[in-house]
SERO-807197 format. One record per atom (N, C-alpha, C): residue in one letter; residue number from 0; x, y, z; atom name. Coordinates in steps of 0.1 Angstrom, whole numbers, padded with zeros to 4 digits. Example, Ala and Ser with C-alpha at 12.3 -4.5 7.8 and 13.67 -1.06 7.14 Angstrom:
BEGIN
<r->A	k->0	u->0132	v->-0057	w->0078	a->N>
<r->A	k->0	u->0123	v->-0045	w->0078	a->CA>
<r->A	k->0	u->0132	v->-0033	w->0078	a->C>
<r->S	k->1	u->0128	v->-0022	w->0071	a->N>
<r->S	k->1	u->0137	v->-0011	w->0071	a->CA>
<r->S	k->1	u->0129	v->0000	w->0079	a->C>
END
This chain:
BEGIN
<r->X	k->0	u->0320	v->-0165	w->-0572	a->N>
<r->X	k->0	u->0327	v->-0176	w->-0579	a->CA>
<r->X	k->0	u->0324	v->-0189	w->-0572	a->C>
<r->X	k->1	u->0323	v->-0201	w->-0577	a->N>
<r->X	k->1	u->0323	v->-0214	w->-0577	a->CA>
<r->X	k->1	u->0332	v->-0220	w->-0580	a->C>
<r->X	k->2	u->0329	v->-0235	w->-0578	a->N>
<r->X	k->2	u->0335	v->-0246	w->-0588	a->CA>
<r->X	k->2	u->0327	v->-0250	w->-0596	a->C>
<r->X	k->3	u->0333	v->-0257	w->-0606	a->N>
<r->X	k->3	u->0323	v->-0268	w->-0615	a->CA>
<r->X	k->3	u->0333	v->-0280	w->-0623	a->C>
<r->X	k->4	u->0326	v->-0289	w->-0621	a->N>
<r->X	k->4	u->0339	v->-0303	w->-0629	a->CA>
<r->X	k->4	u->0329	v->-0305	w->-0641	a->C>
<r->X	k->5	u->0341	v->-0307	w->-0650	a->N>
<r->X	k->5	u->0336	v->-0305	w->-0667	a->CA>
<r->X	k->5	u->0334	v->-0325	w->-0662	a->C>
<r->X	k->6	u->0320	v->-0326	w->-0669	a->N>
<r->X	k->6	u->0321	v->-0345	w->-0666	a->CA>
<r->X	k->6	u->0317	v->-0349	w->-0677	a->C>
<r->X	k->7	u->0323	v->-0362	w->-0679	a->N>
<r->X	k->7	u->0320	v->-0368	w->-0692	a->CA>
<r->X	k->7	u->0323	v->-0381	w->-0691	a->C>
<r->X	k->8	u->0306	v->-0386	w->-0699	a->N>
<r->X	k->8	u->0307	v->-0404	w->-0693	a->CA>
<r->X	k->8	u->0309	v->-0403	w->-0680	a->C>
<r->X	k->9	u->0306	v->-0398	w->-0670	a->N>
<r->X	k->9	u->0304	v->-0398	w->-0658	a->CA>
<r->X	k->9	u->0317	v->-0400	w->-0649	a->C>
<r->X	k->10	u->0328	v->-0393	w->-0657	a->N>
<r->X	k->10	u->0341	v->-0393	w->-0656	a->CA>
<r->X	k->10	u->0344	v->-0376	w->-0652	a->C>
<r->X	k->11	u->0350	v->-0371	w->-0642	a->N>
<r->X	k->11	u->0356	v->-0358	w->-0640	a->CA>
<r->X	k->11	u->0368	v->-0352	w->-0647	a->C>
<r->X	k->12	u->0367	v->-0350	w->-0656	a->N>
<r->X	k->12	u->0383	v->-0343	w->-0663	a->CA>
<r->X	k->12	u->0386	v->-0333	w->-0659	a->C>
<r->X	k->13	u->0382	v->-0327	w->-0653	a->N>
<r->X	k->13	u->0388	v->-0310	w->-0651	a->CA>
<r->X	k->13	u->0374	v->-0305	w->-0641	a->C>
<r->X	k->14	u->0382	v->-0296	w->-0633	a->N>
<r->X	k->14	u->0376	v->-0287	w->-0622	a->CA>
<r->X	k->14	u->0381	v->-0271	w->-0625	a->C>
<r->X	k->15	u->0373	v->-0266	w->-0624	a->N>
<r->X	k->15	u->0374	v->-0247	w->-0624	a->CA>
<r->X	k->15	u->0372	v->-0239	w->-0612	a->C>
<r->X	k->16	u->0376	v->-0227	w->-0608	a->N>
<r->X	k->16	u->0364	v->-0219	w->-0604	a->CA>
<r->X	k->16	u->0363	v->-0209	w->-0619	a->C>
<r->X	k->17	u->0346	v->-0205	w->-0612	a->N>
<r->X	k->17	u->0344	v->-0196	w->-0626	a->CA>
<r->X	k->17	u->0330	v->-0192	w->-0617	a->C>
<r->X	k->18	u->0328	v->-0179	w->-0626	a->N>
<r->X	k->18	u->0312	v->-0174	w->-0622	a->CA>
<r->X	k->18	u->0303	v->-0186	w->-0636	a->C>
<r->X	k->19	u->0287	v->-0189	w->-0625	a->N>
<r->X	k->19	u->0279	v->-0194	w->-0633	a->CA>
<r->X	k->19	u->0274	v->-0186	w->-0642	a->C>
<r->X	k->20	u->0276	v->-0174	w->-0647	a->N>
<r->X	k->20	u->0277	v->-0166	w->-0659	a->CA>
<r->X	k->20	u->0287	v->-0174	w->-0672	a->C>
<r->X	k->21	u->0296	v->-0175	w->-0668	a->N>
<r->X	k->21	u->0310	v->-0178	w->-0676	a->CA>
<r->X	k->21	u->0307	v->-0192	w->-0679	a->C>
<r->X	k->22	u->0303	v->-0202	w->-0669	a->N>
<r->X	k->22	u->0298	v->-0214	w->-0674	a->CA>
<r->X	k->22	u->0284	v->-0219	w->-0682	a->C>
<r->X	k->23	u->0274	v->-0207	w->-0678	a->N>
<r->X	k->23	u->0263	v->-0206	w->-0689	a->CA>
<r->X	k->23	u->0265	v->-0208	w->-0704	a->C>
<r->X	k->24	u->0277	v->-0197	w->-0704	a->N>
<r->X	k->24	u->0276	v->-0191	w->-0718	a->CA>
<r->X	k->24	u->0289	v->-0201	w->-0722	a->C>
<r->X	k->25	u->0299	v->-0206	w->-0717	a->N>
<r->X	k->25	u->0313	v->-0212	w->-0722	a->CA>
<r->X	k->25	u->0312	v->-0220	w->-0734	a->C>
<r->X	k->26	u->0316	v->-0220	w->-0746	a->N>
<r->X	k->26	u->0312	v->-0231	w->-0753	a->CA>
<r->X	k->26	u->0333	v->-0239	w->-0757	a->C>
<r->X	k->27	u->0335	v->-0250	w->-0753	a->N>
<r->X	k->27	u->0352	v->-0256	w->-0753	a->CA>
<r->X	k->27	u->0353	v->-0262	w->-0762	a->C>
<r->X	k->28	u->0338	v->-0270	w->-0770	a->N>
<r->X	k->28	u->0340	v->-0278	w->-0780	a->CA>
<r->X	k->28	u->0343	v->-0292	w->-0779	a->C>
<r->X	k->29	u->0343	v->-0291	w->-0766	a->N>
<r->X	k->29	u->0346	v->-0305	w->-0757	a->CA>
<r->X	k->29	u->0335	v->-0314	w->-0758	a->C>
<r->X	k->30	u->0335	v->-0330	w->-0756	a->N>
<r->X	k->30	u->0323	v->-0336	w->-0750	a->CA>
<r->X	k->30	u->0322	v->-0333	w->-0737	a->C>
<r->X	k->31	u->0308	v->-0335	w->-0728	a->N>
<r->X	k->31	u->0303	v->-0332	w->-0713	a->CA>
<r->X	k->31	u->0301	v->-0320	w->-0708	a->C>
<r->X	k->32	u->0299	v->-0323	w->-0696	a->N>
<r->X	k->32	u->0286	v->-0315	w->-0692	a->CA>
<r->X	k->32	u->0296	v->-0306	w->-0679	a->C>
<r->X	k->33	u->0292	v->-0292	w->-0676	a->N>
<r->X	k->33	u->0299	v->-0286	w->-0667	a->CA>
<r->X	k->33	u->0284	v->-0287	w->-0652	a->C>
<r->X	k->34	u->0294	v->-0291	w->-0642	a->N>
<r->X	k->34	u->0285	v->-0298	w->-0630	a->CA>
<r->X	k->34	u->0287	v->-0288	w->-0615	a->C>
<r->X	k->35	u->0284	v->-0281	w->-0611	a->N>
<r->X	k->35	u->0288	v->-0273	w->-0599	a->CA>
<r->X	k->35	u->0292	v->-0282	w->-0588	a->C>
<r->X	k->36	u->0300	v->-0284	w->-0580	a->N>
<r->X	k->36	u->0306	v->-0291	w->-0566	a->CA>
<r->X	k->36	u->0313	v->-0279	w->-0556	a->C>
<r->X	k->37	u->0310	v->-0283	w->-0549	a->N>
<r->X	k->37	u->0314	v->-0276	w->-0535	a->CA>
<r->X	k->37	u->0324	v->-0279	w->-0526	a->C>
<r->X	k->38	u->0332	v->-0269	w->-0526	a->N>
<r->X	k->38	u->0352	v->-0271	w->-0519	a->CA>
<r->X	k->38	u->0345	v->-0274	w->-0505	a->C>
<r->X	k->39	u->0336	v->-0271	w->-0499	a->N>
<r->X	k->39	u->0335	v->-0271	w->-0487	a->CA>
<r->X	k->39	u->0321	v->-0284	w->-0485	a->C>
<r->X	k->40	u->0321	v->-0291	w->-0491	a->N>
<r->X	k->40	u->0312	v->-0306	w->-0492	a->CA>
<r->X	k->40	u->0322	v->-0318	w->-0488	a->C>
<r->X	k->41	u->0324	v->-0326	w->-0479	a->N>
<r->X	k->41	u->0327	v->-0339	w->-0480	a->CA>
<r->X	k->41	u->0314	v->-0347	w->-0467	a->C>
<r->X	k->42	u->0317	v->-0358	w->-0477	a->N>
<r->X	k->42	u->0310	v->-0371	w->-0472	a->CA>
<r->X	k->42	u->0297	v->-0366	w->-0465	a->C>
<r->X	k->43	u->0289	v->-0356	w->-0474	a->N>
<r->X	k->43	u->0274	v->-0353	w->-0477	a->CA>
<r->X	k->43	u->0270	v->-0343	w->-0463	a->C>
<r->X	k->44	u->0282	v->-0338	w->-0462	a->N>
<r->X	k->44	u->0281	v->-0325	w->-0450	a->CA>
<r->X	k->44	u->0290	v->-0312	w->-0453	a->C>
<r->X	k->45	u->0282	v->-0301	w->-0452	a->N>
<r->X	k->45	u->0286	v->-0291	w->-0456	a->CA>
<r->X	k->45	u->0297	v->-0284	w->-0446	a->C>
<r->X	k->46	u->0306	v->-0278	w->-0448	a->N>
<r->X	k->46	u->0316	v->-0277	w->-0432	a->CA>
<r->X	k->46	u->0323	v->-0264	w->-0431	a->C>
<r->X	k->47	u->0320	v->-0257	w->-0425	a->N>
<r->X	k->47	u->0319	v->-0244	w->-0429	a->CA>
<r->X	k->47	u->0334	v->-0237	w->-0432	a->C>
<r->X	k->48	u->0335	v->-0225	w->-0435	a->N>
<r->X	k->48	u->0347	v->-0222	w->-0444	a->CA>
<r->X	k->48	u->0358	v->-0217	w->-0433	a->C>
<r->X	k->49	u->0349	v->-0216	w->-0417	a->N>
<r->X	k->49	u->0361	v->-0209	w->-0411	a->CA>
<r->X	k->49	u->0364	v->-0217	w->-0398	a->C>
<r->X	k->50	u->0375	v->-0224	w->-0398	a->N>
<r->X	k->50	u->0381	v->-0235	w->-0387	a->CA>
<r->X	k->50	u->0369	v->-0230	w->-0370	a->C>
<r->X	k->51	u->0369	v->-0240	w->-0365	a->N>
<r->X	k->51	u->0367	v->-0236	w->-0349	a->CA>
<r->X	k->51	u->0378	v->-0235	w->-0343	a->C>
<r->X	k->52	u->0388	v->-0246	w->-0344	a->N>
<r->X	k->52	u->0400	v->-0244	w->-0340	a->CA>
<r->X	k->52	u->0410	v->-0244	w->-0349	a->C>
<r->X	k->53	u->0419	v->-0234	w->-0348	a->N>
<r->X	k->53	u->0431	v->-0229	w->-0355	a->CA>
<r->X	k->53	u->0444	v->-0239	w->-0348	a->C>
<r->X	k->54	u->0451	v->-0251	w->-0352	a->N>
<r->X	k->54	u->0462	v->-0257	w->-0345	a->CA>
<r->X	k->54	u->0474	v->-0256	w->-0347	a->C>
<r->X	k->55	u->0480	v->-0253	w->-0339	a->N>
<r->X	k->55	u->0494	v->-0245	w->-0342	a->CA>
<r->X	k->55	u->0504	v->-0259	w->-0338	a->C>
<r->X	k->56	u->0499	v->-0267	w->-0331	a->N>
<r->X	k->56	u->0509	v->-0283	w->-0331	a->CA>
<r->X	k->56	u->0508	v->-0291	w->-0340	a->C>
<r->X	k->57	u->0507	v->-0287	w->-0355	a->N>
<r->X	k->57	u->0510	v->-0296	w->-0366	a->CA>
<r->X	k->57	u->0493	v->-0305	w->-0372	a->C>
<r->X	k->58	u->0485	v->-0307	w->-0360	a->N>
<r->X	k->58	u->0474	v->-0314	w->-0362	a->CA>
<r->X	k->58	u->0463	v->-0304	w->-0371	a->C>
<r->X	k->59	u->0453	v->-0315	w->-0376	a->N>
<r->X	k->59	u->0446	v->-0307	w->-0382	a->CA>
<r->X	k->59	u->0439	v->-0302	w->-0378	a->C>
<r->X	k->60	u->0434	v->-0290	w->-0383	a->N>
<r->X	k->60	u->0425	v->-0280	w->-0385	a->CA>
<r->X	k->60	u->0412	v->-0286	w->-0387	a->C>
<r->X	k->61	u->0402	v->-0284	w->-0378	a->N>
<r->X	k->61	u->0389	v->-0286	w->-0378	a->CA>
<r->X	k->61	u->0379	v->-0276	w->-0378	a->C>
<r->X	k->62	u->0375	v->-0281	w->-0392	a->N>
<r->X	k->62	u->0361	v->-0272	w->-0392	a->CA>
<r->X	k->62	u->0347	v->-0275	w->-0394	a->C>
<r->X	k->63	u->0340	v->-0274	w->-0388	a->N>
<r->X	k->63	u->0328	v->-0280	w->-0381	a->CA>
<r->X	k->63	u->0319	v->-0284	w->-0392	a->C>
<r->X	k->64	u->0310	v->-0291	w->-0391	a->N>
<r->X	k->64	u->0294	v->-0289	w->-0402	a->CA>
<r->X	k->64	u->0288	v->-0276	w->-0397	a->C>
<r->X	k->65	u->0282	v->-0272	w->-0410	a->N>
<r->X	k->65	u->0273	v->-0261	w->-0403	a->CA>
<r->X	k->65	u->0259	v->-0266	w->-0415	a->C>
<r->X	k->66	u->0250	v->-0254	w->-0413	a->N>
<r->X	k->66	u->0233	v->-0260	w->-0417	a->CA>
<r->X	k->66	u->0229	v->-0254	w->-0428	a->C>
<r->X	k->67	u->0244	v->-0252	w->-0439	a->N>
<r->X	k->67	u->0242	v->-0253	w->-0450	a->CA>
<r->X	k->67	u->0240	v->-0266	w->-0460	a->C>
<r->X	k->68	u->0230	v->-0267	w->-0467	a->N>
<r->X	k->68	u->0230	v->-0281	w->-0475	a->CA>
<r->X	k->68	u->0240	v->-0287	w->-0483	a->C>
<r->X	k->69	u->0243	v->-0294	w->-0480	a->N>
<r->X	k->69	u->0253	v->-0298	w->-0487	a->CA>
<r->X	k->69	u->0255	v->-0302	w->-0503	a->C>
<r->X	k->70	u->0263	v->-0301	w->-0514	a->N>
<r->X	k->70	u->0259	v->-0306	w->-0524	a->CA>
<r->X	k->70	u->0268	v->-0312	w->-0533	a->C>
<r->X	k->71	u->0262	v->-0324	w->-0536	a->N>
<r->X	k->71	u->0266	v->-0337	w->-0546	a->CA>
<r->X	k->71	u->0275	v->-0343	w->-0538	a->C>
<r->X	k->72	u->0275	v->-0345	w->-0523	a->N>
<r->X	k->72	u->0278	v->-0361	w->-0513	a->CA>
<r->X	k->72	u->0292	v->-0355	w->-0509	a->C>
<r->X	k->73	u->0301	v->-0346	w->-0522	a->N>
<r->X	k->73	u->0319	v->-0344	w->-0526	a->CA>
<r->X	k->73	u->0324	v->-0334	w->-0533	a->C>
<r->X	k->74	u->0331	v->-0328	w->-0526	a->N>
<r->X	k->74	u->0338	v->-0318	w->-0535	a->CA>
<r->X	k->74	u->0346	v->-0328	w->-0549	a->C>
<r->X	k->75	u->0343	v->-0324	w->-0560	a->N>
<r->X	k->75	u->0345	v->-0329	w->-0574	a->CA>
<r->X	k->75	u->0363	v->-0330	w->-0576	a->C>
<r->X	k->76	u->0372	v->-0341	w->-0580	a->N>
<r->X	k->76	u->0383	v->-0342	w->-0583	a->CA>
<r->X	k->76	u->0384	v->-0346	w->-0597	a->C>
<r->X	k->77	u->0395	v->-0346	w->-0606	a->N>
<r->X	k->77	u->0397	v->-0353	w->-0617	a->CA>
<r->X	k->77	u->0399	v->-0367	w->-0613	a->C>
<r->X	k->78	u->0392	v->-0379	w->-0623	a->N>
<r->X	k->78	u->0390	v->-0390	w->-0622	a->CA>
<r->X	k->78	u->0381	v->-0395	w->-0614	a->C>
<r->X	k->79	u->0374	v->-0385	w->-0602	a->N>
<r->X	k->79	u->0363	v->-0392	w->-0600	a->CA>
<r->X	k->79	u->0347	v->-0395	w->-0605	a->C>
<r->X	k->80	u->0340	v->-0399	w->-0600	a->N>
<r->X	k->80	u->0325	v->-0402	w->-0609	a->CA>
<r->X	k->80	u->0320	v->-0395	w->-0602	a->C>
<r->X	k->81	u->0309	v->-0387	w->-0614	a->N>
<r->X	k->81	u->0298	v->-0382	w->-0611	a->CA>
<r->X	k->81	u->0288	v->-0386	w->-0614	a->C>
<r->X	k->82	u->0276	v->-0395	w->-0606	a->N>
<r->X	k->82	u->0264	v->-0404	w->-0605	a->CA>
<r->X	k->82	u->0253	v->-0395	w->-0609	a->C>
<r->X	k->83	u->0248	v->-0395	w->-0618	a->N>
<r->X	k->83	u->0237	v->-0386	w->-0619	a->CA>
<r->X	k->83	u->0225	v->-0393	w->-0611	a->C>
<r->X	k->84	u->0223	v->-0404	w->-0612	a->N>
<r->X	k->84	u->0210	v->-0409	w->-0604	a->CA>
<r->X	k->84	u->0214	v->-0406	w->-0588	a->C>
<r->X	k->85	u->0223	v->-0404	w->-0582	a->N>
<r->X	k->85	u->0228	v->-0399	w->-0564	a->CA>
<r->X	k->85	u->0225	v->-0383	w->-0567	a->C>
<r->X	k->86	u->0229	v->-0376	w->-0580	a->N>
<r->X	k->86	u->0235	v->-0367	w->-0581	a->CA>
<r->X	k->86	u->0248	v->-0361	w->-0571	a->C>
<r->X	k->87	u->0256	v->-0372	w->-0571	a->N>
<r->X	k->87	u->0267	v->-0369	w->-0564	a->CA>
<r->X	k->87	u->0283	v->-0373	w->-0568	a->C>
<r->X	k->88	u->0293	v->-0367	w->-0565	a->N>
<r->X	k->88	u->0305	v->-0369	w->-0568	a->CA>
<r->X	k->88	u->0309	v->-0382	w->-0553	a->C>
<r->X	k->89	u->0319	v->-0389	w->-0562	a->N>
<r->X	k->89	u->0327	v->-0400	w->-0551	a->CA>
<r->X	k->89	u->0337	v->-0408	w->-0561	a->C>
<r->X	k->90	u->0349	v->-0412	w->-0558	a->N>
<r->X	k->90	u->0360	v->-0419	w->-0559	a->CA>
<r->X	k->90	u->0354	v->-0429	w->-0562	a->C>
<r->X	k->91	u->0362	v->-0434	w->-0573	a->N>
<r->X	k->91	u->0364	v->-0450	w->-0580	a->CA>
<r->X	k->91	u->0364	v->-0458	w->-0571	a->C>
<r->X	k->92	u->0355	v->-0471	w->-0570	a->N>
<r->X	k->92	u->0356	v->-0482	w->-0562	a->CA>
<r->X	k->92	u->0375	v->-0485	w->-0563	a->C>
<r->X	k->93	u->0378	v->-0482	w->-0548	a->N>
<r->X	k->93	u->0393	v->-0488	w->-0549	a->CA>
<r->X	k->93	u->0397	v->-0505	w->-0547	a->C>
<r->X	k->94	u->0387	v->-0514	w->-0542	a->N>
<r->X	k->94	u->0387	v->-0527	w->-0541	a->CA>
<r->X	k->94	u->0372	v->-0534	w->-0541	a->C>
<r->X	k->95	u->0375	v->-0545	w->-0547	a->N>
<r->X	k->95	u->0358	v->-0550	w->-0552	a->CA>
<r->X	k->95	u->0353	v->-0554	w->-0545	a->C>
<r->X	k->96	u->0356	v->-0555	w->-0530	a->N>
<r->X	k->96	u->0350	v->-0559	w->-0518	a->CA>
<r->X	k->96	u->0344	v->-0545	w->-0514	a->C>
<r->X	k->97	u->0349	v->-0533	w->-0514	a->N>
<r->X	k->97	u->0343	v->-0523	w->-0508	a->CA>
<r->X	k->97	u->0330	v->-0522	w->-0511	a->C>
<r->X	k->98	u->0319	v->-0516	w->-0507	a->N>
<r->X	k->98	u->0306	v->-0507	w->-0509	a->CA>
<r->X	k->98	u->0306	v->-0496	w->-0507	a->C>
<r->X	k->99	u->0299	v->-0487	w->-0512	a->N>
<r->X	k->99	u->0297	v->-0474	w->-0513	a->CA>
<r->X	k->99	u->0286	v->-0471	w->-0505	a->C>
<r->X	k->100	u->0288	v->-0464	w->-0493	a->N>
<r->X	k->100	u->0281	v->-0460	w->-0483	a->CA>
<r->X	k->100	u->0268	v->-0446	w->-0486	a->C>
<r->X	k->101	u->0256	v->-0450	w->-0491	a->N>
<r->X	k->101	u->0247	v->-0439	w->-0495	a->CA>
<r->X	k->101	u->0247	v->-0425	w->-0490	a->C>
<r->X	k->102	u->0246	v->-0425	w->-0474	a->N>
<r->X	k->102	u->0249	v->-0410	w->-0470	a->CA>
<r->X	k->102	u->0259	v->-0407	w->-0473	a->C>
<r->X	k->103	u->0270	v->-0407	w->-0476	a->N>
<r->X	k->103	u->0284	v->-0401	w->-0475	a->CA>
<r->X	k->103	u->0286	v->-0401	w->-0491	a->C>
<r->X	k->104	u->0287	v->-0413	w->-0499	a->N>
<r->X	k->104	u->0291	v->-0418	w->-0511	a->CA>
<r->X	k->104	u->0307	v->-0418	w->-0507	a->C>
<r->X	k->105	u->0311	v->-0427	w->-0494	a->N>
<r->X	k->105	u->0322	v->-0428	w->-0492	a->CA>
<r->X	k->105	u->0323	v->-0443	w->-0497	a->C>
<r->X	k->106	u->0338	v->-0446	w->-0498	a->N>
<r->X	k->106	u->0337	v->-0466	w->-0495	a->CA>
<r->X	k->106	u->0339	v->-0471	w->-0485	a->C>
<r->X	k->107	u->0338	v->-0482	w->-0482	a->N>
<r->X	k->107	u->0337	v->-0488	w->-0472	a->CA>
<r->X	k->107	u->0343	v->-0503	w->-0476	a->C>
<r->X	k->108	u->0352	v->-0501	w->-0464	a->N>
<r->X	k->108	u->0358	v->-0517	w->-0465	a->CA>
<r->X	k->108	u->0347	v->-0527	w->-0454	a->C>
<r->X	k->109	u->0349	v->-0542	w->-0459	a->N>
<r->X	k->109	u->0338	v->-0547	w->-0453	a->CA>
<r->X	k->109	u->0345	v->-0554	w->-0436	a->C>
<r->X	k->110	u->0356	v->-0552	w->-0436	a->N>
<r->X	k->110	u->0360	v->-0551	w->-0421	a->CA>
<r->X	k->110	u->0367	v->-0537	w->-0415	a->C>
<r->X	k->111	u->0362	v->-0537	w->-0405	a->N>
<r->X	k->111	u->0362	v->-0521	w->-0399	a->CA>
<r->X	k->111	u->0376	v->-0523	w->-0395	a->C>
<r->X	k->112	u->0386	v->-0508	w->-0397	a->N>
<r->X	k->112	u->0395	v->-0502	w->-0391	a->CA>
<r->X	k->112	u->0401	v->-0509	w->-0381	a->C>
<r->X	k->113	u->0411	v->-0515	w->-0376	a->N>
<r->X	k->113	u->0416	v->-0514	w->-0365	a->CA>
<r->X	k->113	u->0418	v->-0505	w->-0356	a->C>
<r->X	k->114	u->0411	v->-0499	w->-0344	a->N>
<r->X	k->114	u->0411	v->-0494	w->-0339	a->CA>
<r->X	k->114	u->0420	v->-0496	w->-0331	a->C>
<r->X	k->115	u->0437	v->-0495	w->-0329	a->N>
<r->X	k->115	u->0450	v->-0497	w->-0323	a->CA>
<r->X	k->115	u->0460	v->-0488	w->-0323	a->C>
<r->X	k->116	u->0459	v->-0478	w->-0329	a->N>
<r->X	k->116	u->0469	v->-0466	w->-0331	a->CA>
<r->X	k->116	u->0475	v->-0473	w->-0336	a->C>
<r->X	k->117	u->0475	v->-0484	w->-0345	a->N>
<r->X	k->117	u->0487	v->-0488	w->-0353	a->CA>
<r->X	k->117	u->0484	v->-0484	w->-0370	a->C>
<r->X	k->118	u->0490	v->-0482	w->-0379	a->N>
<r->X	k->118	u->0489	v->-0483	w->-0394	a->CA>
<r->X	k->118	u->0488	v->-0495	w->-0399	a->C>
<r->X	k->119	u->0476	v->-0497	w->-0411	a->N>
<r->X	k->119	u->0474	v->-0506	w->-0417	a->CA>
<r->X	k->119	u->0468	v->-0504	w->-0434	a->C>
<r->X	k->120	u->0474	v->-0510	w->-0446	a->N>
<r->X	k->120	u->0469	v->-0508	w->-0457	a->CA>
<r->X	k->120	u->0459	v->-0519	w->-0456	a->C>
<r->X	k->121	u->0450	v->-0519	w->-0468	a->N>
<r->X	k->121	u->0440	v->-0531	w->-0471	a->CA>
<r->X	k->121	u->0447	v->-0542	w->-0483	a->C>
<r->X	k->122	u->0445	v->-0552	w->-0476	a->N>
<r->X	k->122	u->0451	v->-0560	w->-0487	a->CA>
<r->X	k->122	u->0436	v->-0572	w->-0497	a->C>
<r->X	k->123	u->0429	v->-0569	w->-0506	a->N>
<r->X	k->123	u->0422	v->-0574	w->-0511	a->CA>
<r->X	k->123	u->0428	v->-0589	w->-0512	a->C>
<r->X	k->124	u->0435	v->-0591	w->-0515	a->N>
<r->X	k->124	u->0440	v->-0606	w->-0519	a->CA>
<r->X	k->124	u->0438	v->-0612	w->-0505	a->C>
<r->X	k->125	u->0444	v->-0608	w->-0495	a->N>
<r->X	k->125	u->0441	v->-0613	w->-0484	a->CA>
<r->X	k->125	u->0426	v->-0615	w->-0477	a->C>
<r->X	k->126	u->0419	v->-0607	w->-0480	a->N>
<r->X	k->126	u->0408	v->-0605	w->-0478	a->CA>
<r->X	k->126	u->0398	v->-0614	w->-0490	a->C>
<r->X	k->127	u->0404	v->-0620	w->-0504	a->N>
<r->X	k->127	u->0396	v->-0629	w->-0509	a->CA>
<r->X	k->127	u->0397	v->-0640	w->-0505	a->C>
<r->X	k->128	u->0410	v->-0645	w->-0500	a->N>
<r->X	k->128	u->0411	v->-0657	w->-0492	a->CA>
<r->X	k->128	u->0408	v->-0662	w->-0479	a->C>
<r->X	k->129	u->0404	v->-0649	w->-0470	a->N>
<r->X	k->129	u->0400	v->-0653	w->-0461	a->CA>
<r->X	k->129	u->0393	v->-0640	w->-0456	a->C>
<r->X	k->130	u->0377	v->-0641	w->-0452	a->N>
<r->X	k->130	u->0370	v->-0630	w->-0453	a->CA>
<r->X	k->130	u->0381	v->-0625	w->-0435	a->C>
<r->X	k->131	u->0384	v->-0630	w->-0429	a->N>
<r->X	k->131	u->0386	v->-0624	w->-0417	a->CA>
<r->X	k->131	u->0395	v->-0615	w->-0413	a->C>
<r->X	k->132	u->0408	v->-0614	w->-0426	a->N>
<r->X	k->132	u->0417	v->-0608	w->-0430	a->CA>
<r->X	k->132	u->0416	v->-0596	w->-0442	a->C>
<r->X	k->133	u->0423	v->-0584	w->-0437	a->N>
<r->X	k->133	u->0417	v->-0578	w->-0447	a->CA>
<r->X	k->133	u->0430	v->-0566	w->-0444	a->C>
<r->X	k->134	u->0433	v->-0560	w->-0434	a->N>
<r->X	k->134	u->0436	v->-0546	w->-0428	a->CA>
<r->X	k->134	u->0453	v->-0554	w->-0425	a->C>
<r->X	k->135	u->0460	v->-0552	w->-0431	a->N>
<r->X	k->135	u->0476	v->-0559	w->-0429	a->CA>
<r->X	k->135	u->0484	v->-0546	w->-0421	a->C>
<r->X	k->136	u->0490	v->-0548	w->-0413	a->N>
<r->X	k->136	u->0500	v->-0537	w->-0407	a->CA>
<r->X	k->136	u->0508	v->-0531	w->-0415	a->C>
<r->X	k->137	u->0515	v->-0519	w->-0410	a->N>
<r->X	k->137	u->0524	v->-0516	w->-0414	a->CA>
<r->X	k->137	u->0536	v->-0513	w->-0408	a->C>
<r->X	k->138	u->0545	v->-0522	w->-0410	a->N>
<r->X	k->138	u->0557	v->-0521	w->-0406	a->CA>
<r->X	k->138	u->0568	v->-0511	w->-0406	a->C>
END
C-alpha cells in the first residue's frame, strides 16, 4: 500500500492509500492526475518509519533520516501544490516575502527565527514597512 494525491491544476484535492494496482486501473471521472507521495518524506529527507527515540515526557518523537530516497521534497496534503517541473509537493506561499527553499521546498522567511525561547508569529505588514521587522512576539 501507498499514498497518492489526486492533483489537479497543480492543486491537491484528495490523498489515499491504495495499492498502485487500484490506482492504475481507477477511473473517478474526475479531472487530474493521481501522484504517489510518501508519509515518511518531509523537507526532501526520507525518515525512517521507526522512532530512535520513543519519549515518554510529552516531547517529540524523533525519527532519524535514513538512505532511502526520498520522494517529491513532501508528504502530499489537500491544498497543497504539486510542481511538476521540481516534481515535488510544498505548501502555498504563506507571505509574499517568503521564498521557497530548493532542497527542502520549504518557505522561508527573509529574516531568521529568533533564536530566544520566546514565541513569535510573522507579521508581513510589518515586515513591508520596515525590512528589519518581521517576527512580532507573542504575548
Amino acid at each position: 500500500m501507498a499514498h497518492f494525491a489526486k492533483v489537479n491544476n497543480s492543486i491537491v484535492e484528495q490523498v489515499i492509500v491504495a495499492d498502485q494496482a487500484f490506482v492504475d486501473t481507477y477511473i473517478d471521472g474526475l479531472p487530474g492526475d493521481w501522484v504517489k507521495t510518501s508519509y515518511n518524506t518531509r523537507s526532501g529527507i526520507h525518515h525512517a518509519t521507526e522512532p530512535s527515540v520513543v519519549n515518554t515526557d510529552g516531547s517529540p518523537t524523533v525519527y532519524p533520516a535514513d538512505s532511502t530516497t526520498p520522494l517529491r521534497k513532501n508528504f502530499a496534503s489537500i491544498g497543497d501544490i504539486y510542481d511538476l517541473t521540481r516534481d515535488a509537493f510544498y505548501r502555498p506561499q504563506p507571505y509574499a516575502s517568503w521564498t521557497l527553499v530548493e532542497d527542502t521546498c520549504q518557505w522561508a522567511a527573509p529574516i531568521t527565527y529568533p533564536d530566544d525561547n520566546k514565541s513569535y508569529v510573522w507579521d508581513e505588514i510589518a515586515y513591508q514597512a520596515n525590512n528589519n521587522t518581521g517576527w512580532v512576539e507573542v504575548v
